[in-house]
C-alpha positions as CSV (number, residue, x, y, z in Angstrom):
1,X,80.9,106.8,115.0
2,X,81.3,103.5,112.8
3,X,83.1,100.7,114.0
4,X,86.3,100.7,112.3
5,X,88.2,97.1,110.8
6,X,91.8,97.6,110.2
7,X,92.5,95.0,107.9
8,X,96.2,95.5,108.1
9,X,98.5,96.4,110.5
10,X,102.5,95.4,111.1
11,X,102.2,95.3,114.3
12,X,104.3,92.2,115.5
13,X,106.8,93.1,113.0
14,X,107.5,96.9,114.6
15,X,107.4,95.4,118.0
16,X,110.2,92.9,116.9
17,X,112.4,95.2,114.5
18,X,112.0,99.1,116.3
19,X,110.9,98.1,119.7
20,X,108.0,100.1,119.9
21,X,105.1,99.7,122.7
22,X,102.0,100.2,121.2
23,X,99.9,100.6,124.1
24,X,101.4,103.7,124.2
25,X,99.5,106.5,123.1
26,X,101.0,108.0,119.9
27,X,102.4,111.2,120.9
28,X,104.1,108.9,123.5
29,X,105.8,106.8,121.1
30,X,106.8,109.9,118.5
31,X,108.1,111.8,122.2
32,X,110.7,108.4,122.7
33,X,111.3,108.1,119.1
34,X,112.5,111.4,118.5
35,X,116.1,112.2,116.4
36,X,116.2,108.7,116.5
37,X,117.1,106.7,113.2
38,X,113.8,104.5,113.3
39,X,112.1,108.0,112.0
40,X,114.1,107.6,109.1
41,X,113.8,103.6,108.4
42,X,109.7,103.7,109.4
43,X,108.3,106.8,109.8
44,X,106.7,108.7,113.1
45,X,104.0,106.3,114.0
46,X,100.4,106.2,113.1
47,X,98.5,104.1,116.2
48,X,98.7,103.2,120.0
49,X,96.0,102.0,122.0
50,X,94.6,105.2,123.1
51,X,94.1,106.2,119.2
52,X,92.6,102.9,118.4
53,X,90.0,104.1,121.5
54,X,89.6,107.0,120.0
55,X,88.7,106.1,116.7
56,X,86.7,103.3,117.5
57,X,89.0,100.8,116.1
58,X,87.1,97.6,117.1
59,X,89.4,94.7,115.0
60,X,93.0,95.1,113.4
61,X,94.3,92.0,111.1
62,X,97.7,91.5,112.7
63,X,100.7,90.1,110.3
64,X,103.2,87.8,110.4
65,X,105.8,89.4,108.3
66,X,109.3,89.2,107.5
67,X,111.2,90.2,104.8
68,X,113.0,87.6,102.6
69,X,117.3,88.1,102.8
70,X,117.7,89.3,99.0
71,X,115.6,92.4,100.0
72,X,117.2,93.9,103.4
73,X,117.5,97.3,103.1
74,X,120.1,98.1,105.9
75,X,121.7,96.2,109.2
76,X,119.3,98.0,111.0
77,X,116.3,95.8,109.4
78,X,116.5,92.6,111.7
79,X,113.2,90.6,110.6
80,X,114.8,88.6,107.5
81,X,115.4,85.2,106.6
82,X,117.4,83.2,103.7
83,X,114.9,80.6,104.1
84,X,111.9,78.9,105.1
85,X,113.5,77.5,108.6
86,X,114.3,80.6,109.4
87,X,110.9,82.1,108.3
88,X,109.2,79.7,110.1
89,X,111.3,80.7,113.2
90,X,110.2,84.0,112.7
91,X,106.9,83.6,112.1
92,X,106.7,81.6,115.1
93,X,108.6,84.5,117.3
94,X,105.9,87.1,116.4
95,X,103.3,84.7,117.2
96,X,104.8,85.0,120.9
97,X,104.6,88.1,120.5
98,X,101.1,88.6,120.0
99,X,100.2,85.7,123.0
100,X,102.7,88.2,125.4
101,X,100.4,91.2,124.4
102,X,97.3,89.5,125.1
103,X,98.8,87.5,128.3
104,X,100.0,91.0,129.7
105,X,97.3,93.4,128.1
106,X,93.9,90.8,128.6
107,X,92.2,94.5,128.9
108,X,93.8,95.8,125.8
109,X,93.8,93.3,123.0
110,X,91.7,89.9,122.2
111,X,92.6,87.0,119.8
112,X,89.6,86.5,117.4
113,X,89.9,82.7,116.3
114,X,85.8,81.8,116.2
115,X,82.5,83.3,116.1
116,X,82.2,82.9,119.3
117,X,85.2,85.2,120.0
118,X,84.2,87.6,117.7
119,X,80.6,88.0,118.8
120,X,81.9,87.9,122.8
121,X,84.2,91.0,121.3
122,X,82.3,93.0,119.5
123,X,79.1,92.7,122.6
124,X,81.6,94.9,124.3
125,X,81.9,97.6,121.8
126,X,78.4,97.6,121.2
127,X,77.9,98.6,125.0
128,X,76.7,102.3,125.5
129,X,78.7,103.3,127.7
130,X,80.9,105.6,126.0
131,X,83.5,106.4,128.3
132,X,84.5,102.6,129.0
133,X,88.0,101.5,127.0
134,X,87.3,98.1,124.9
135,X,90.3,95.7,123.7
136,X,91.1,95.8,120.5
137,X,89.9,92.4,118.6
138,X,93.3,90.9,116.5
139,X,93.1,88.8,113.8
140,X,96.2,86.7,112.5
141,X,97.2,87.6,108.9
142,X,100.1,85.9,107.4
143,X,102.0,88.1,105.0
144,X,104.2,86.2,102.7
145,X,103.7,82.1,103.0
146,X,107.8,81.2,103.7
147,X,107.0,80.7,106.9
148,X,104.6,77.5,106.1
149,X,107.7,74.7,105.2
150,X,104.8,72.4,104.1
151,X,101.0,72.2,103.7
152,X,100.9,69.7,106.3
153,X,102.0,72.7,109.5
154,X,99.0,74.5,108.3
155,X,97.1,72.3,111.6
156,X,100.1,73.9,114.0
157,X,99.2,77.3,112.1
158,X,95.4,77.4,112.8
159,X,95.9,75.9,116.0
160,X,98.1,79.1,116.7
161,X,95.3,81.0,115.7
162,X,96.4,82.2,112.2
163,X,92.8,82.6,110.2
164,X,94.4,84.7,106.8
165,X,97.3,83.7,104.7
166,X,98.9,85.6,101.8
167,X,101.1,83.4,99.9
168,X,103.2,86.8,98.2
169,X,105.0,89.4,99.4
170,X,107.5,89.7,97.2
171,X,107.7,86.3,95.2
172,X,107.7,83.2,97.0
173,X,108.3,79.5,96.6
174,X,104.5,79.7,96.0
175,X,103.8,82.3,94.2
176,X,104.7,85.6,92.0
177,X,104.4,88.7,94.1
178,X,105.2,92.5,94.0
179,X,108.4,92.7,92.5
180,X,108.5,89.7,91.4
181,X,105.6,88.5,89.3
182,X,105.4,85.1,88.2
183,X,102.7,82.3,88.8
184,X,101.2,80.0,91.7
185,X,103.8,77.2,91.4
186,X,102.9,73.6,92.0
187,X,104.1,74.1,95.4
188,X,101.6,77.0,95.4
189,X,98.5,75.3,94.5
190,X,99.3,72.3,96.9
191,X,99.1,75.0,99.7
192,X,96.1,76.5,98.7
193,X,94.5,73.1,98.2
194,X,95.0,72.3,101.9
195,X,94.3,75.8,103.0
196,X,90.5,75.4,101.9
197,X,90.4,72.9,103.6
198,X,90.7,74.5,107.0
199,X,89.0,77.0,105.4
200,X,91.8,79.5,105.7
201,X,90.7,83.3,104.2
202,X,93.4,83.7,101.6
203,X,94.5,87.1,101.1
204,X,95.8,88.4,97.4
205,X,97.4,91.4,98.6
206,X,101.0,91.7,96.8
207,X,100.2,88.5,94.6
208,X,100.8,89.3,91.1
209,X,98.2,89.1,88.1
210,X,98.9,86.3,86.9
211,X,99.2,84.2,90.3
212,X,95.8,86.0,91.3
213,X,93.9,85.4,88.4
214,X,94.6,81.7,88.9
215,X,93.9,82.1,92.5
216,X,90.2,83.2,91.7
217,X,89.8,80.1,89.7
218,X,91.0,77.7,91.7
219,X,90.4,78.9,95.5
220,X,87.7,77.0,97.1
221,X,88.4,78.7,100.3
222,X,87.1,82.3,101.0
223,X,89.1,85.4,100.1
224,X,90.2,88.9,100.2
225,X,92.4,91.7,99.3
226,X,93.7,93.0,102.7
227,X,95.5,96.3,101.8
228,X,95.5,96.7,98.2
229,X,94.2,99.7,95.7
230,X,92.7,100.3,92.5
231,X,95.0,99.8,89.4
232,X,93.1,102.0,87.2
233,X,93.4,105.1,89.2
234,X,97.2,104.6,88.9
235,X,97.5,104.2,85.1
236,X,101.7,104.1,84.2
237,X,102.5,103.0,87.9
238,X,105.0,100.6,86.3
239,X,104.1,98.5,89.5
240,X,102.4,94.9,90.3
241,X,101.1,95.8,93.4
242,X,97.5,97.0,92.6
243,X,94.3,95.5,91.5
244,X,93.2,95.3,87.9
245,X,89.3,95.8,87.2
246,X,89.7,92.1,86.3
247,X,90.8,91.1,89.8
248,X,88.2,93.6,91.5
249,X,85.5,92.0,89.7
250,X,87.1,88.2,91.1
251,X,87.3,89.2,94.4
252,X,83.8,90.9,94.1
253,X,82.1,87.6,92.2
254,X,83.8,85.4,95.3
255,X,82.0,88.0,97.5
256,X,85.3,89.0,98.9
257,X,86.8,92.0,100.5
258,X,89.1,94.4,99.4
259,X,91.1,97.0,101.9
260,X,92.4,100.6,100.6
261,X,95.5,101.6,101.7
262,X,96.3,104.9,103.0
263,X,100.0,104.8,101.5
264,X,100.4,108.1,99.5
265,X,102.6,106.2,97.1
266,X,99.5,104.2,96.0
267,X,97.0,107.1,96.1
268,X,98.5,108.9,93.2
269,X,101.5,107.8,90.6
270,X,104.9,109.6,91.0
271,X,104.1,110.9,94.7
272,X,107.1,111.3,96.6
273,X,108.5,112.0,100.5
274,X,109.5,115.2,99.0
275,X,106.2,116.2,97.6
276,X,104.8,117.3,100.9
277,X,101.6,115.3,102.3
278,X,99.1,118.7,101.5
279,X,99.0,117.3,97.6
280,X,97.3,114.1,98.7
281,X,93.7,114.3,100.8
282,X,91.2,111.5,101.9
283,X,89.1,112.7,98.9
284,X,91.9,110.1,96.6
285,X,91.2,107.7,99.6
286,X,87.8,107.9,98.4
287,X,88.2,107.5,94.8
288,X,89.4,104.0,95.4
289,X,86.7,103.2,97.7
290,X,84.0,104.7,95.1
291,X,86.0,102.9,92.3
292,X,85.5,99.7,94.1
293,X,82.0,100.7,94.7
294,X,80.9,101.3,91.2
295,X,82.7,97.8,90.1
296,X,80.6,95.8,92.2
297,X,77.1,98.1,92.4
298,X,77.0,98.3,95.9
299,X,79.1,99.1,98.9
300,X,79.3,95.6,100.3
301,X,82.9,94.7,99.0
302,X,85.2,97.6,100.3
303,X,87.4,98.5,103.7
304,X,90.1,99.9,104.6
305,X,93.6,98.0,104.9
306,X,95.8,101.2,106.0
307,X,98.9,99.4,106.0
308,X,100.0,102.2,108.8
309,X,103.2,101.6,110.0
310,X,104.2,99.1,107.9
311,X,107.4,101.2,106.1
312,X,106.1,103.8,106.2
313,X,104.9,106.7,108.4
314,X,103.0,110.3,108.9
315,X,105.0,111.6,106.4
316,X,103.7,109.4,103.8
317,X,99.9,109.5,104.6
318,X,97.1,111.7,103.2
319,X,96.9,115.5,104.8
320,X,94.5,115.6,107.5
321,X,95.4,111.8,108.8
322,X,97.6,111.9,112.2
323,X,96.9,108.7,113.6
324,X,94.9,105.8,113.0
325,X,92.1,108.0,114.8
326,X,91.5,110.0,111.7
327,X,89.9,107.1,109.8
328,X,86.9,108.5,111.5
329,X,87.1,111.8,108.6
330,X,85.9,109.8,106.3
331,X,82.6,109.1,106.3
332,X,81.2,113.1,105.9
333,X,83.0,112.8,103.2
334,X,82.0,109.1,101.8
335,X,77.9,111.2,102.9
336,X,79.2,114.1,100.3
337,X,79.5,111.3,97.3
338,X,76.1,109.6,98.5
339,X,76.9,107.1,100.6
340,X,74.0,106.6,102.9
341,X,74.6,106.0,106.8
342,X,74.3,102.1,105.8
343,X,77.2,102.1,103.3
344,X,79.3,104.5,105.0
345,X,79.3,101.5,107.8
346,X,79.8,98.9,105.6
347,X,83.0,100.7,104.2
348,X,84.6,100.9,107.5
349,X,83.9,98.1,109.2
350,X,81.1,95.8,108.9
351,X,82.2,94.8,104.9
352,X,85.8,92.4,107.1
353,X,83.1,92.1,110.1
354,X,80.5,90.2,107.8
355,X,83.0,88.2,106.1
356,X,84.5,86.8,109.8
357,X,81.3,85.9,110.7
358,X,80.6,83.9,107.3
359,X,84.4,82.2,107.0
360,X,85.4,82.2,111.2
361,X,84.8,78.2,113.0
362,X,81.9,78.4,115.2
């Protein structure tokens, strides 16, 4: 099997809000969870450790995330802030949280901040020995830029190991985003002025058109699209959130990388909970991926950003996905479209490995 990059996963942020242990296996976590009302605020889960074994998933992009005040959904949803003191506090808490996983779990997980640290990672999942259990490789991805109060804590940031920033989520002081489009401010573009210069990836996930389209121009820095799909296969969406052929073809020309999400809701327009999963299969997985593909002429610019657990859960995923394990069904059917063996790798891993290796300090 293909090494598998994850290239993004809430997992700080379900730690925090629903307590959940994710070196548990799966059926562990969906055994403790049961009747409860996180199955109704987040879904059954979609990875543990053991699953992340299992499929071979070598690296995960790890968020920061929080949502901003104006968009709590319930009391129950406890990762909010009014503002960026408070973002930055909680920013700051699920950094802790990652350092407690990797103090307590050294086995389990790794903090990728160099070459050096990814190449020391991934020797250990290149070993042969099949049966031995590898850590999995994180990689610090903020998700909405509240949390930065000024370009000038972007040294405290990728001291803490942060190597991706996405300025959107929803809008921010620094740029339009899902929901709320708009673009980069002045704020915005004095962020990502200083961000290439630590060479930060930025990540246009949930920026909107207009503050992406200015992104591409202006970005010296490297950058990617960590869990976003193709807005052409979702014509009438009445949403910001996906990628025009326009911004493909950016993020393609910058030789970035752009992550599918496995989010039934952005597979196909007008899915709903209520549908079922059985309408939706990894074959519309695949039509993003080959969309991608035939936008750039090769198979170099494409992964998978699953966004698994991140508000969502098994209910809300293609049939024939249980847990993150299932990523491995996709290459037979990436081979059926003509994918060769080379590709099919490329897709689901080594696209996010190459560009760590070409953007990561030494």
């Amino acid at each position: 099997m293909a090494l598998i990059v994850d290239a993004h996963e809430d997992i700080a942020y379900n730690i925090l809000n629903f307590g959940r242990d994710y070196t548990r296996s799966v059926a562990e976590t969906r055994r403790l969870e049961h009747g409860s009302e996180i199955i109704d605020q987040n879904g059954h889960t979609l990875f543990g450790w053991p699953e992340y074994q299992q499929g071979k998933i070598a690296l995960v992009f790890s968020t920061l995330f929080g949502l901003p005040k104006r968009f709590q959904v319930g009391a129950w949803e406890e990762v909010v802030y009014n503002n960026p003191d408070e973002a930055h506090k909680l920013y700051r808490s699920q950094i802790d949280i990652y350092r407690r996983l990797l103090d307590e779990h050294p086995d389990k997980f790794n903090l990728i901040r160099t070459t050096q640290d990814l190449e020391q990672h991934l020797s250990k999942w290149q070993d042969s020995v099949e049966e031995r259990q590898r850590p999995i490789g994180l990689v610090l991805l903020m998700e909405g830029a509240d949390g930065i109060r000024s370009p000038e804590e972007l040294e405290e940031w990728w001291t803490l190991g942060l190597r991706i920033i996405g300025p959107a989520w929803v809008g921010t002081r620094y740029s339009g985003g899902w929901l709320e489009p708009g673009p980069i401010t002045s704020e915005g573009r004095e962020l990502l002025a200083a961000m290439a210069d630590y060479k930060f990836t930025l990540d246009l996930s949930h920026m909107d058109e207009e503050a992406a389209m200015e992104a591409l121009d202006i970005y010296e820095g490297p950058m990617i699209a960590s869990h976003s799909n193709a807005a052409a296969l979702l014509p009438n969406s009445g949403s910001n959130r996906h990628l025009s052929d326009q911004i493909i073809r950016g993020i393609i020309e910058r030789d970035g990388v752009i992550g599918v999400v496995l989010f039934n809701g952005y597979l196909q327009v007008g899915w709903k909970k209520s549908d079922g999963r059985e309408p939706i299969t990894l074959k519309h997985v695949i039509a993003h991926i080959d969309h991608i593909c035939q936008l750039a002429g090769d198979a170099r610019h494409v992964g998978i950003g699953s966004d698994f657990d991140g508000g969502f859960g098994l209910d809300s995923v293609p049939h024939g996905i249980d847990t993150v394990a299932d990523l491995q069904k996709l290459p037979p059917l990436l081979a059926e479209r003509g994918y060769t063996e080379s590709d099919i790798s490329a897709i689901l891993g080594e696209n996010f490995i190459n560009h760590l290796k070409k953007n990561l300090p030494s």
